[in-house]
LUMVOMAR-834795 format. One line per 2 residues: their letters; for each residue z, x, y of N, C-alpha, C, O. Coordinates in pm, 1 decimal, always signed. Last residue first. Layout:
! residues N
A) Z:X:Y:Z:X:Y:Z:X:Y:Z:X:Y; ...
! end
This chain:
! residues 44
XX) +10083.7:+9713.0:+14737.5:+10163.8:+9599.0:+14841.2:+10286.2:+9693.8:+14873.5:+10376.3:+9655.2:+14948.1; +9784.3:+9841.1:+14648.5:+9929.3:+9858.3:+14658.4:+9982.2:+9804.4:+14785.7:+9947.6:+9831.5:+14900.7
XX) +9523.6:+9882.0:+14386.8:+9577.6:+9810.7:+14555.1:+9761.5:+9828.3:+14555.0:+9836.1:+9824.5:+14457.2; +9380.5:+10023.4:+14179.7:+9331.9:+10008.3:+14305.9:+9406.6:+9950.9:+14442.2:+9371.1:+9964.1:+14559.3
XX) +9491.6:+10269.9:+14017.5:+9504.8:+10122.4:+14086.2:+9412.8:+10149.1:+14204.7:+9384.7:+10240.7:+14281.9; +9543.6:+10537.2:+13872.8:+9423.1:+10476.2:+13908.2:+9423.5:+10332.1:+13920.8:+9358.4:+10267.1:+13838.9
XX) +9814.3:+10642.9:+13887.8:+9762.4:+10564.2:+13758.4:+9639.6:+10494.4:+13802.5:+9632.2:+10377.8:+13763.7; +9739.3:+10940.4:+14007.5:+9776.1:+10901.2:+13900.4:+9752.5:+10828.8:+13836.0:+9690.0:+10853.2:+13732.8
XX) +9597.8:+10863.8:+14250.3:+9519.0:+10965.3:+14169.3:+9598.4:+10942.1:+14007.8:+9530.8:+10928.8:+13905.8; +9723.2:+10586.8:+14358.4:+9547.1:+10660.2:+14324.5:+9538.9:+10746.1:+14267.2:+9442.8:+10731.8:+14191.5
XX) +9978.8:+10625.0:+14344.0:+9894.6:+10499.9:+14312.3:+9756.2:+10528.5:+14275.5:+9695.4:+10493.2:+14174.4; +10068.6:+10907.3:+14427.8:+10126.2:+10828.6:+14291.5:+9983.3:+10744.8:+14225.5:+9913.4:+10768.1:+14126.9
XX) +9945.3:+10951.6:+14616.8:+9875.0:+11050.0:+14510.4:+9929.9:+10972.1:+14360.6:+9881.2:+10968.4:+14247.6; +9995.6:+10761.3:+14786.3:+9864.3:+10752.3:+14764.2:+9857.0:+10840.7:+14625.7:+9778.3:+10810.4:+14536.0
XX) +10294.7:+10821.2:+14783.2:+10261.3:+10712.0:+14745.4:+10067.5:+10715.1:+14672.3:+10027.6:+10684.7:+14559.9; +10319.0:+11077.0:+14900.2:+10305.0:+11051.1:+14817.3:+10270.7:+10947.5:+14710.5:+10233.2:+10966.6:+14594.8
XX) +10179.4:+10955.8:+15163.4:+10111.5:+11093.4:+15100.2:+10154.6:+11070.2:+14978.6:+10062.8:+11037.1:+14903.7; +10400.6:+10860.4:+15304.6:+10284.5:+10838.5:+15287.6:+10149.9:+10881.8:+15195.3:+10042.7:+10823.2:+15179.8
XX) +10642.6:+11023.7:+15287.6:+10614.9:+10922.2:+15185.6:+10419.1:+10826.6:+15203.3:+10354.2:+10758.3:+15124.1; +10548.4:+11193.3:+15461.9:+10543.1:+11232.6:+15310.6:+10549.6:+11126.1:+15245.2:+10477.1:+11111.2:+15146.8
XX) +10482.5:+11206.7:+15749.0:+10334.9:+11143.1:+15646.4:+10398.2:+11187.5:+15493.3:+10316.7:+11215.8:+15405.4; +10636.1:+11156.8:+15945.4:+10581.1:+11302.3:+15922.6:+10483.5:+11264.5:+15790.8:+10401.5:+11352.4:+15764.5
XX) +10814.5:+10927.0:+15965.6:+10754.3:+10962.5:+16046.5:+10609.0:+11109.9:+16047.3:+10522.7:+11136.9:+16130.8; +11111.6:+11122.4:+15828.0:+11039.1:+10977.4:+15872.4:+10920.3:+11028.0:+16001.4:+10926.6:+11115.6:+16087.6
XX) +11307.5:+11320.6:+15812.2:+11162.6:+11345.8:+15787.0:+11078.0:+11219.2:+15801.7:+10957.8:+11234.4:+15779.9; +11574.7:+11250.5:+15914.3:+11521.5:+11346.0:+15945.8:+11354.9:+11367.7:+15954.3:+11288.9:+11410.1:+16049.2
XX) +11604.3:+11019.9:+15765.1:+11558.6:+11042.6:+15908.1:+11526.1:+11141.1:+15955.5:+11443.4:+11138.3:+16046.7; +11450.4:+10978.4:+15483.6:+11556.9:+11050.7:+15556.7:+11538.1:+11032.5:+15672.2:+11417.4:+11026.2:+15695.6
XX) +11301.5:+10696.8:+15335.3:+11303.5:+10876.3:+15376.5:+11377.3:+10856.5:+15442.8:+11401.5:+10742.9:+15483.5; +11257.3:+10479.4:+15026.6:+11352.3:+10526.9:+15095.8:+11343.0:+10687.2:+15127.9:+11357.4:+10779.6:+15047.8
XX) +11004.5:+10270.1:+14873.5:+11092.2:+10395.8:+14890.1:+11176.6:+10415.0:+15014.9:+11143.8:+10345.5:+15111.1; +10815.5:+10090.7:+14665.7:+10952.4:+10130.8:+14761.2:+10958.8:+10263.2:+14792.8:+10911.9:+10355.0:+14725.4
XX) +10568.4:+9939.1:+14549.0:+10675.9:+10106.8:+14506.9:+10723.3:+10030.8:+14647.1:+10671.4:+9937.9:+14709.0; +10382.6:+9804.8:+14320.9:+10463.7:+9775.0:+14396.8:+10512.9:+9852.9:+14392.5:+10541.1:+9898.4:+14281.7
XX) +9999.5:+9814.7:+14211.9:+10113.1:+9856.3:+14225.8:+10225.7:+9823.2:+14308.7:+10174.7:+9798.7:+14418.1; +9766.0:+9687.3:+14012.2:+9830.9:+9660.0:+14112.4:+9956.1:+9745.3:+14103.0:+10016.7:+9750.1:+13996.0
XX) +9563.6:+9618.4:+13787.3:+9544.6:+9723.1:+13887.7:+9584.6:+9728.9:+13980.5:+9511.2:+9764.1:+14072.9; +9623.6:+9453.7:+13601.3:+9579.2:+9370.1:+13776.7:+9524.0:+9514.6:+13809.3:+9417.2:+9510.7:+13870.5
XX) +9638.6:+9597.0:+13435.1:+9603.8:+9508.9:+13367.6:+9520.7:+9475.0:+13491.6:+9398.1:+9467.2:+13498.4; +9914.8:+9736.3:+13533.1:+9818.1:+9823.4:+13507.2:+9635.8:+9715.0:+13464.2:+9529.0:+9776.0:+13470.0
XX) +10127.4:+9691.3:+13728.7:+10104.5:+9604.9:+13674.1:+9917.6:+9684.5:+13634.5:+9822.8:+9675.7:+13712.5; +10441.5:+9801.7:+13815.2:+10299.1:+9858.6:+13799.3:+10266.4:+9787.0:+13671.1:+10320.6:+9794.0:+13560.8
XX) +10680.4:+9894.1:+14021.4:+10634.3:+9752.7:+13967.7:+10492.4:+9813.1:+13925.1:+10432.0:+9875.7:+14012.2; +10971.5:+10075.2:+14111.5:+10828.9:+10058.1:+14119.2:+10786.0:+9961.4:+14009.2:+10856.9:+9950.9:+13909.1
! end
């Protein structure tokens, strides 16, 4: 992950299972990472 606090920009990756793709976790976590944590506003 790339977090450029200054821009208010974040870059994350990630990698889900097949099993669980599709089911909203990496979705979910991303938002709680980027937004509620380090309060960015935009993520590529």
């Amino acid at each position: 992950m790339r977090v450029t606090k200054s821009d208010h920009q974040a870059e994350l990756g990630y990698w889900v299972g097949r099993p669980f793709g599709g089911l909203g976790f990496a979705t979910e976590a991303a938002k709680r990472i980027v937004y509620d944590q380090l309060n960015l506003e935009n993520l590529e």
